[in-house]
matplotlib code that plots the C-alpha trace (Angstrom):
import matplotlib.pyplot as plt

x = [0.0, 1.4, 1.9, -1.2, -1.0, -0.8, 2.8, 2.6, -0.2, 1.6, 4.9, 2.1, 0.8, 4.1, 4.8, 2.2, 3.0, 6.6, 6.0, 7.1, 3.5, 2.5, -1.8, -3.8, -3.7, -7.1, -7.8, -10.0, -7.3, -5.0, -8.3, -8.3, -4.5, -3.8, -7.3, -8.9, -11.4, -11.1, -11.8, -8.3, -6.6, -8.1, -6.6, -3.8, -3.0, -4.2, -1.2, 1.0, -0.1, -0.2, 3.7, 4.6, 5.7, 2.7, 0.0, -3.1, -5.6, -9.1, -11.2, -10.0, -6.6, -4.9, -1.9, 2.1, 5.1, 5.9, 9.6, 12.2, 12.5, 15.7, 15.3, 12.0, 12.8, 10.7, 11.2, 9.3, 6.7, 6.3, 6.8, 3.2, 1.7, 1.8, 0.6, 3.5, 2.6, 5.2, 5.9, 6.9, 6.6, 5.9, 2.5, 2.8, 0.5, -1.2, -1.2, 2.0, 1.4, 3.5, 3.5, 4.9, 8.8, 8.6, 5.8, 7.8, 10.5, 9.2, 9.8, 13.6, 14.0, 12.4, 12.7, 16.0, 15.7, 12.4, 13.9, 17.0, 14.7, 12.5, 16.0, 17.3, 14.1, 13.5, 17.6, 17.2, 13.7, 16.1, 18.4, 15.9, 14.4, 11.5, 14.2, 15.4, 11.4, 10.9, 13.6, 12.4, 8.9, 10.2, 12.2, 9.5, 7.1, 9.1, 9.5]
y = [0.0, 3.4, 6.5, 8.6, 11.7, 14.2, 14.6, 15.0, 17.1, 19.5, 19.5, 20.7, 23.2, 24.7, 24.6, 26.4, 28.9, 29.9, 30.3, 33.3, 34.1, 34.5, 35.2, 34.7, 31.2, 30.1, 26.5, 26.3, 27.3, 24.9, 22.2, 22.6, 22.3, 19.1, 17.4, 17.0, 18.3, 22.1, 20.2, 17.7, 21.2, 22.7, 19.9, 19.7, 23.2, 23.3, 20.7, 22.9, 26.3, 24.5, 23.2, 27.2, 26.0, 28.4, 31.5, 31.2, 34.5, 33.4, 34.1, 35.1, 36.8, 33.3, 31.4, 31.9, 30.2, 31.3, 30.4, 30.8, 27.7, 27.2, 26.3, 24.0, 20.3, 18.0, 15.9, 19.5, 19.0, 15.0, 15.4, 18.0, 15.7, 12.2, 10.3, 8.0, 6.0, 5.2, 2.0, 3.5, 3.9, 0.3, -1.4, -4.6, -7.1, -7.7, -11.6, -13.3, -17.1, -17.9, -21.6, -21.2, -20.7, -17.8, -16.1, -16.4, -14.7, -12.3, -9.3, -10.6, -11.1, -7.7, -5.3, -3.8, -4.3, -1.7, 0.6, 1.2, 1.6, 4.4, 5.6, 6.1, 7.4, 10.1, 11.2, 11.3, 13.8, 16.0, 16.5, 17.9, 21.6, 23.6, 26.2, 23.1, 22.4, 25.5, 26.2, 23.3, 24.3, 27.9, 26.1, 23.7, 26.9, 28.7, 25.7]
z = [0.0, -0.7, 1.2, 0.8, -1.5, 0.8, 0.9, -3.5, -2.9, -0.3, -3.0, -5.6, -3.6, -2.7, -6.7, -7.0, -4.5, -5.5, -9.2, -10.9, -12.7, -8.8, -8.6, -5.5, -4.5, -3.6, -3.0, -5.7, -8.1, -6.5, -6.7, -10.0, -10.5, -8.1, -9.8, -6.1, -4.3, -2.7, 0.7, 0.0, -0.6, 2.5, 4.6, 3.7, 3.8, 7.6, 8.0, 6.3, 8.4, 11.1, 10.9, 10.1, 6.2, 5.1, 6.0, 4.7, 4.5, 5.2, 2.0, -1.4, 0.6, -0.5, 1.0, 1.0, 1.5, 5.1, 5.4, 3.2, 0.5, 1.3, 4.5, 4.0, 3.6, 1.7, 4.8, 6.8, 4.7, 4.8, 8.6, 8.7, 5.8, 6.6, 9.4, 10.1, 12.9, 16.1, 15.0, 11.8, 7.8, 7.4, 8.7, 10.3, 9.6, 13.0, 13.7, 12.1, 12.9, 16.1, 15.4, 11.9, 11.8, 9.8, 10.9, 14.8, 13.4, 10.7, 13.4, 13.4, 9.9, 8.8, 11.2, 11.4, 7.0, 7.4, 9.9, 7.5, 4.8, 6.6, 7.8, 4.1, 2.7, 5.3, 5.0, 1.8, 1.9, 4.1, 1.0, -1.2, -0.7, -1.6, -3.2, -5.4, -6.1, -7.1, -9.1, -11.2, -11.7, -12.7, -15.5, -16.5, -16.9, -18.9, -21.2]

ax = plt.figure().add_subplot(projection="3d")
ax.plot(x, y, z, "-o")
ax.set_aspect("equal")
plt.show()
């Protein structure tokens, strides 16, 4: 199973708020950019506010990128997005089979496999910036 979209979602918005052709950023307009919902926009901008990556203006006053790129991760914004549970990135099935040899030992053979996993996904999310993002889009618009 995937991560949820959120965390794409929250890169698009930000796109969309550093572009050069900057307009009031509604979440209709963003809606209708992403392909979702105003509500899913809404949401997931009220994660974003509420980790300080954005302000949002009630109304038709729009949102902005409250930080300077540069110094928002797209680990910052995975970390307000995604609901990454204690245990971790990777779900457990519930009831491995404690009579079968490998369902015993599945937490032994996997874990420490998954937690380097998560480990090397999440350093690697703390290489990348919004600056970098944005630069991208910037070249891709005036393509």
């Amino acid at each position: 199973m995937p991560l949820s979209s959120r965390f794409t979602i929250a890169l698009h918005i930000l796109s969309l708020l550093g572009t050069k052709d900057k307009e009031k950023m509604t979440s209709q307009l963003m809606a209708a950019s992403i392909g979702v919902n105003p509500v899913v926009v809404r949401k997931v901008l009220g994660h974003l506010k509420t980790a300080d990556i954005i302000t949002v203006k009630r109304g038709q006053g729009g949102a902005s990128i409250a930080k300077t790129p540069e110094n928002i991760t797209y680990f910052d914004v995975y970390r307000a997005v995604e609901v990454v549970p204690k245990a971790g990135l990777f779900n457990f099935h519930n009831n491995p089979n404690p009579a079968c040899v490998v369902g015993k030992n599945i937490h032994a053979i996997l874990d420490d496999d998954l937690a380097h996993a998560q480990e090397t996904f999440e350093s690697f999310l703390k290489t990348k910036t919004i600056a970098q993002l944005l630069d991208k889009t910037n070249q891709y618009i005036q393509d």
